[in-house]
C-alpha positions in Angstrom: -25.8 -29.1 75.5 -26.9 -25.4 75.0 -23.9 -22.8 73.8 -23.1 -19.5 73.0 -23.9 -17.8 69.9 -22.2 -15.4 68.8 -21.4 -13.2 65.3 -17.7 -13.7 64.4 -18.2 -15.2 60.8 -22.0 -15.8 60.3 -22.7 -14.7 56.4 -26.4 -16.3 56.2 -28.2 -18.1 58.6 -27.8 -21.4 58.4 -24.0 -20.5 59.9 -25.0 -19.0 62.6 -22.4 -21.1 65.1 -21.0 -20.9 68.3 -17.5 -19.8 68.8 -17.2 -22.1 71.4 -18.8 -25.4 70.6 -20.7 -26.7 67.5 -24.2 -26.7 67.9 -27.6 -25.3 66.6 -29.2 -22.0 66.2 -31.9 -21.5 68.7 -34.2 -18.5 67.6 -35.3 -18.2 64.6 -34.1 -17.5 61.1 -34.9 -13.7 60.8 -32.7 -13.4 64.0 -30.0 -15.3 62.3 -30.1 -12.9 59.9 -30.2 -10.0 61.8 -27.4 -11.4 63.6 -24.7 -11.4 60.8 -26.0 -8.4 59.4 -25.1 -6.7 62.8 -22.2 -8.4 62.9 -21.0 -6.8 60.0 -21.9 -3.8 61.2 -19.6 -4.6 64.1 -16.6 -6.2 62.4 -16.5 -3.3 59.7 -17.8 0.1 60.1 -17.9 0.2 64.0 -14.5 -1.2 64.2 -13.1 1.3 61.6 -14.7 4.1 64.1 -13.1 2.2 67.2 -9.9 2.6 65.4 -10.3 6.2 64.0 -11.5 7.3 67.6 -9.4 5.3 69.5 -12.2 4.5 71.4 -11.8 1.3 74.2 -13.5 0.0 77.6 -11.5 2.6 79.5 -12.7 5.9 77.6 -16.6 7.3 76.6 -16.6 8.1 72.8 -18.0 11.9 73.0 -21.6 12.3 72.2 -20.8 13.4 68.6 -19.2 10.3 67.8 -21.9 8.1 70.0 -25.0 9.9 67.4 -22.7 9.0 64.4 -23.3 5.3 65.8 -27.1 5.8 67.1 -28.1 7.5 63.3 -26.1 4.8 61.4 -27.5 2.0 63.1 -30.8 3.5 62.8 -30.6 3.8 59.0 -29.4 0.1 59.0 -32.9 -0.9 60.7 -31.2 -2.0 64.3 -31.8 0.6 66.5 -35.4 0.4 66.8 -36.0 -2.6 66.4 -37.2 -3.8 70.1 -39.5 -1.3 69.8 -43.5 -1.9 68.9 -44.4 -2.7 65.7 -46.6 0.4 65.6 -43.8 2.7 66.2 -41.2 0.8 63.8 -40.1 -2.4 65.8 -39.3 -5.8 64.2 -42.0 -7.3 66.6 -39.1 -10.1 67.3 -39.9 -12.7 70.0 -38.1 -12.5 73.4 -36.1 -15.2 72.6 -34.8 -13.4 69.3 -34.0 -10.5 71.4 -32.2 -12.2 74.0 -29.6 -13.9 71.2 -29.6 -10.7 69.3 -28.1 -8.6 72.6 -26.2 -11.8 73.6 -24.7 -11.5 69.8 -23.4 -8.1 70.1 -22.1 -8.1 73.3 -20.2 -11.5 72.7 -18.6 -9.3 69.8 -16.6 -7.5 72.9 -17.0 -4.0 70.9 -17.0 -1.3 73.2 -19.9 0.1 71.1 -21.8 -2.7 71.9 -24.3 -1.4 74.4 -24.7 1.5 71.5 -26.0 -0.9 68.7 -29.4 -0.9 70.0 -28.9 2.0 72.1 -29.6 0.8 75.3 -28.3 3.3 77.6 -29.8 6.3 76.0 -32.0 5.0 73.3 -35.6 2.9 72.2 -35.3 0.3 75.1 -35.8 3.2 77.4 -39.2 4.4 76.3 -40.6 1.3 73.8 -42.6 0.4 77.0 -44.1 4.1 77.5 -46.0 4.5 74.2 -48.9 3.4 75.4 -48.9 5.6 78.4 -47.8 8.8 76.5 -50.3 11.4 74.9 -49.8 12.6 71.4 -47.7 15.6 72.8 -45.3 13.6 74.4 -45.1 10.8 71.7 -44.3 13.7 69.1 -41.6 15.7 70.9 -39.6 12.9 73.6 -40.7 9.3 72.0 -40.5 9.4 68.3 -37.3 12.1 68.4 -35.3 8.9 70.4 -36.7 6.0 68.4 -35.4 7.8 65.3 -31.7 8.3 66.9 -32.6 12.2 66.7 -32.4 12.5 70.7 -31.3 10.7 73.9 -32.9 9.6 76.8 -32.1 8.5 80.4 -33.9 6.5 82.8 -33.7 8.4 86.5 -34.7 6.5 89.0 -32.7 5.7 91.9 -30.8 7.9 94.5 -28.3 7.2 97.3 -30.9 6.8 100.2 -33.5 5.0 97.5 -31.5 2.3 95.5 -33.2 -1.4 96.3 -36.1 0.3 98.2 -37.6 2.6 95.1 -40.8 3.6 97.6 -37.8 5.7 99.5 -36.7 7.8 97.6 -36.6 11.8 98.4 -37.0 13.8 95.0 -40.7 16.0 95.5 -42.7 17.2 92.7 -44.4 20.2 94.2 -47.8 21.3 91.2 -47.8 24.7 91.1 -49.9 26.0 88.7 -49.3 24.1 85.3 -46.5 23.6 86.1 -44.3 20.6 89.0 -41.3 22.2 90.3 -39.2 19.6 90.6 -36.2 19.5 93.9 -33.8 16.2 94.6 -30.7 14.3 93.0 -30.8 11.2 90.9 -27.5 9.0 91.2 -26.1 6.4 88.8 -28.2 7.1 86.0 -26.7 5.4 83.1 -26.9 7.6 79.8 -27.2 10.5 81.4 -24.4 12.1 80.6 -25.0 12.3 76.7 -29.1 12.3 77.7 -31.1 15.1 76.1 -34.0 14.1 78.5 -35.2 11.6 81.1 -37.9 9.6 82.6 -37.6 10.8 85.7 -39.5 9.6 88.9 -40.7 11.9 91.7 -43.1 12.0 94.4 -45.9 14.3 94.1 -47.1 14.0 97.7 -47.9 16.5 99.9 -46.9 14.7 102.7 -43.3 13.6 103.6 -44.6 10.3 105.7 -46.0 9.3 102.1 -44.5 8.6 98.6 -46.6 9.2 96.0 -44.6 8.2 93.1 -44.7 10.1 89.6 -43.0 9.9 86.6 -42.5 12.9 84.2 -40.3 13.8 80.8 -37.8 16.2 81.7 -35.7 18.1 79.7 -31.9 17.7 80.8 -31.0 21.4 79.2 -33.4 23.7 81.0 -32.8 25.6 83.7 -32.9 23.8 87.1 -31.2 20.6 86.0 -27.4 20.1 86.0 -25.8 16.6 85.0 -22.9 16.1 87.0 -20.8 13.2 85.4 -17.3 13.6 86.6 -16.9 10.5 88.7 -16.1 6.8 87.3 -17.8 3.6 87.9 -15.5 0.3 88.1 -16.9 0.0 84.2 -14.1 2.6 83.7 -16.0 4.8 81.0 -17.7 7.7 82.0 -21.7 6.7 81.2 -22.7 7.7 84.6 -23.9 10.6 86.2 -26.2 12.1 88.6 -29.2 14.6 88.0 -29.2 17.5 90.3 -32.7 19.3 90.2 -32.9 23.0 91.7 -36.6 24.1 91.6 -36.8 23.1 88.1 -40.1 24.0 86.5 -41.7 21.0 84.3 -45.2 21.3 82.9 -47.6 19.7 84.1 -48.2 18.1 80.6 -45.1 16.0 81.0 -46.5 13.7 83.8 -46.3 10.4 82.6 -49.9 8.5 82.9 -51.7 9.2 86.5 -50.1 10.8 89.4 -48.6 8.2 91.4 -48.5 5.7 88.9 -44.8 5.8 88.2 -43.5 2.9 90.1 -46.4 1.0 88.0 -44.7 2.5 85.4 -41.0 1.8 86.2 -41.7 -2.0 87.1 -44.4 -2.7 84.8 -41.8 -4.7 82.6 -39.2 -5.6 85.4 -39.4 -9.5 84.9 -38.7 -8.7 81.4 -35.8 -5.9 82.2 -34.4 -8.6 84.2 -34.1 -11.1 81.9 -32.7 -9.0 79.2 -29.4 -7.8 81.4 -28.9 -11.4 80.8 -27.8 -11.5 77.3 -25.2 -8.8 78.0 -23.9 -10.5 81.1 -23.6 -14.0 79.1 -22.0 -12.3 76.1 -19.0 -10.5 77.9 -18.8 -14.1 80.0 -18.0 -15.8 76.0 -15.5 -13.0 75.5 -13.5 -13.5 78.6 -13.4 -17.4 78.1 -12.2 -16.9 74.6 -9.7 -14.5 75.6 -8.8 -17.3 78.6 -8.9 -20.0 76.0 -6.9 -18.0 73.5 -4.3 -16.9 75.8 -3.3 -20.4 77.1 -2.8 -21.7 74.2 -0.3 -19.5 73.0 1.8 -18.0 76.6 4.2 -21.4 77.3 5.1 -22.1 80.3 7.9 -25.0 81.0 8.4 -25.2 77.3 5.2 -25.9 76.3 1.6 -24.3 76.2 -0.4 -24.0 79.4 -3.1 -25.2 77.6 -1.7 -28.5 77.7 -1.9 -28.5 82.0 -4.7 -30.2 83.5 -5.3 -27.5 86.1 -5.5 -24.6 83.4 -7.9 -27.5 81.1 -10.1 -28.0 84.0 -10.3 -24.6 84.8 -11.6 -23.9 81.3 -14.0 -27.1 81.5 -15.5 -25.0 84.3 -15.6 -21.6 83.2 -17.5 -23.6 79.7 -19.8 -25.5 82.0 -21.0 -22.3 84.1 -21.4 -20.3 80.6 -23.4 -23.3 79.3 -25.5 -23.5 82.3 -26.3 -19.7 82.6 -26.9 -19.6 78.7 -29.9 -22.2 79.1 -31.5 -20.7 81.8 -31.4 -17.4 80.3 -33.2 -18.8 77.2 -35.8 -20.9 78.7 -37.1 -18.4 80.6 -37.5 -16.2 77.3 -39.3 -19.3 75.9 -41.5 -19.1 79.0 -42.0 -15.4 78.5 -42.9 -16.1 75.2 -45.5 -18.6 75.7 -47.2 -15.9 78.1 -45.8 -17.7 81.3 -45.4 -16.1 84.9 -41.7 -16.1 85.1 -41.2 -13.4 87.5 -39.0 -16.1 89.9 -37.1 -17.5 86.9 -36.2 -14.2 85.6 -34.7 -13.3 89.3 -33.1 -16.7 89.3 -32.0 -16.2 85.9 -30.2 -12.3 86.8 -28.8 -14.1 89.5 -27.4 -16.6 88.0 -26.0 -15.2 84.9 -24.5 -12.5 86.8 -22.6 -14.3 89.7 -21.8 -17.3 86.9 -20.6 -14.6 84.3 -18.4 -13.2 87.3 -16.7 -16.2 88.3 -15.7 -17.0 84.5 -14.2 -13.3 84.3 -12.2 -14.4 87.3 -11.1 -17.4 86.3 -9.8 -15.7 83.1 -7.7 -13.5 84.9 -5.7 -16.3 87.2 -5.4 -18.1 83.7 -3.5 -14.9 82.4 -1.5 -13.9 85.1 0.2 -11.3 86.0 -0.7 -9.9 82.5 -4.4 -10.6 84.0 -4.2 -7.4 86.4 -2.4 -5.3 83.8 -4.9 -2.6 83.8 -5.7 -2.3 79.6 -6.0 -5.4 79.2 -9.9 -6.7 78.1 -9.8 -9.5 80.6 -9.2 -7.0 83.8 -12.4 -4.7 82.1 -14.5 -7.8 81.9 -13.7 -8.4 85.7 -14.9 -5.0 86.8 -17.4 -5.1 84.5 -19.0 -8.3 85.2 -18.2 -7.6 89.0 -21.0 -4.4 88.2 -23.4 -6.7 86.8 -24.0 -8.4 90.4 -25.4 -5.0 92.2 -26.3 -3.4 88.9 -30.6 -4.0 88.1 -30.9 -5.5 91.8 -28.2 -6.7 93.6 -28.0 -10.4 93.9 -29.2 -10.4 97.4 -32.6 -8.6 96.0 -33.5 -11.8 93.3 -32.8 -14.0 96.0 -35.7 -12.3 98.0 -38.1 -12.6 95.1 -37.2 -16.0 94.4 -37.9 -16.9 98.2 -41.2 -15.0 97.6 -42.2 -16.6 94.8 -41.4 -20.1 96.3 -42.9 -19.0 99.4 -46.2 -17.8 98.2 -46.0 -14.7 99.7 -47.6 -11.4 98.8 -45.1 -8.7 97.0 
């Protein structure tokens, strides 16, 4: 049976074990050692700054405390590491990156998503190098893959979430220079974002979307973050991007005019597949937490744990995990061996996330009343894991891209 794998006592890699169930490592032994080396990381000084900060689910560390995180785990060799090899990355397999992330979020730090910095950090431009010139490279790439600087990925808005082609922001060239007019919503990272990949049409014509993508500077004049709303996620990370004739040189397009959306989606069967991880490792979390908790609350003078409803409630939750956790990884296996997964990587979002969401349910009707207790991790894995199922195309979406793929019809 495939299980979790997680980091709460590997010291080398041979021990790299799940917390669940007994059973083999499956990536390889580099990653094993990456693993406990981050888990140290986890367990001691980003626990110490939880503590110091009293940092949880519920709150955003500020941005001072969130670069203390993205430097350190830079100068630890973690931060980059998905990266290229030309531009400082590990050059790890899919597979090693899936356990990695699955690792560090099965940790259930509230830094977690930090450790690699994924909302603001080298997973948001790795996949640009190749389309940036030197210019850009030098003053937006390099400055985030070395913690220096943040970045955002703005994409969506509220009439152009699912359907990308829709979306209203225009990029009007005047001169050298795009002048840039429209609102991004529910960027993650963009509250604590120095800049973004932002997407825009550049069409004259308002019948036709010509899609763009540009570096944008979120401090110059024109732009305004406006983060003071909250997700069901609880902490503030985010925010929309208001742009008011904001001037952007023209040396900040991205590639071609009109090739953003090539741009955007160019790695989308491998963005899919790597919410996956996250999604699995807060899914361990909560059925530890369930697992934990019913052994020690008693009920009727003995320990829950000991009813067979509670037993084959947990039997369930460990099957689901189980059976997410092996799709997830053989479709990095797949990816690896250069394989067209673009249905299992919609079948394996879709999956994870509505499997991952009925564990987190489960483990709150195993705790209770204490279950709803807002502050409690088990109700923030609910929300959160309840995000995970619109978040990076709503369930509904992979179930059209799976009937497409099965189908044989044209994208």
């Amino acid at each position: 049976m495939t299980t979790p794998t997680t980091t709460n006592e590997p010291t080398a890699a041979s021990s790299v074990r799940s917390p669940l169930f007994d059973g083999p490592f499956e990536g390889s032994e580099r990653a094993a050692e990456l693993i406990a080396r981050i888990g140290d990381f986890l367990q001691g000084e980003l626990d110490a700054l939880v503590r110091e900060e009293g940092i949880d689910h519920e709150h955003s560390p500020a941005k001072a405390v969130l670069q203390r995180v993205w430097r350190r785990s830079h100068e630890l060799g973690f931060y980059g590491m998905t990266l290229p090899t030309a531009m400082g990355g590990l050059g790890l397999s899919l597979l090693d990156h899936v356990l990695i992330k699955e690792s560090i979020y099965a940790s259930g730090s509230p830094l977690a998503p930090h450790v690699f910095g994924e909302l603001s950090g080298p997973p948001r431009v790795g996949a640009l190098a190749r389309h940036a010139t030197p210019m850009q490279l030098a003053n937006f790439i390099v400055p985030v893959a070395q913690a220096e600087k943040a970045i955002c990925f703005a994409l969506t808005e509220a009439e152009a979430g699912s359907d990308p082609g829709a979306l209203q922001t225009q990029a009007r060239l005047e001169g050298d220079s795009y002048v840039l007019n429209g609102r991004k919503r529910f960027i993650s990272g963009s509250p604590f974002a120095d800049y973004a990949v932002l997407m825009a049409s550049t069409s004259d014509s308002p019948e036709r979307r010509e899609i763009s993508a540009f570096f944008v500077d979120l401090h110059q004049a024109g732009v305004v973050v406006v983060s003071g709303y909250k997700t069901m996620a609880g902490q503030s990370t985010t925010g929309d991007i208001v742009l008011s004739d904001c001037r952007v040189p023209a040396t900040h397009l991205i590639g071609a005019p009109g090739r953003g959306l090539a741009l955007a989606l160019g790695r989308i069967t491998v963005n899919r597949l790597l919410h996956c991880p996250g999604m699995v490792g807060l899914a361990t979390v909560a059925l530890k937490d369930a697992r934990d908790y019913a052994r020690t609350r008693r009920q009727f003078g003995r320990p829950i744990a000991e009813f067979q409803a509670i037993q084959h409630s947990l039997a369930d939750m460990a099957t689901q995990l189980a059976a997410a956790r092996a799709l997830m990884i053989s479709t990095a296996r797949q990816l690896d061996a250069g394989g067209d997964a673009r249905a299992d990587a919609s079948m394996a979002k879709l999956f994870c996330s509505e499997s991952a969401f009925r564990i987190a349910d489960a483990a709150v009707q195993i705790h209770g009343g204490e279950g709803i207790v807002q502050g409690r991790r088990v109700e923030f894995l609910f929300r959160m894991l309840r995000m995970y199922r619109v978040l990076t195309g709503t369930s509904e979406i992979q179930k059209n891209i799976i009937a497409r793929e099965l189908l044989g019809e044209a994208p």
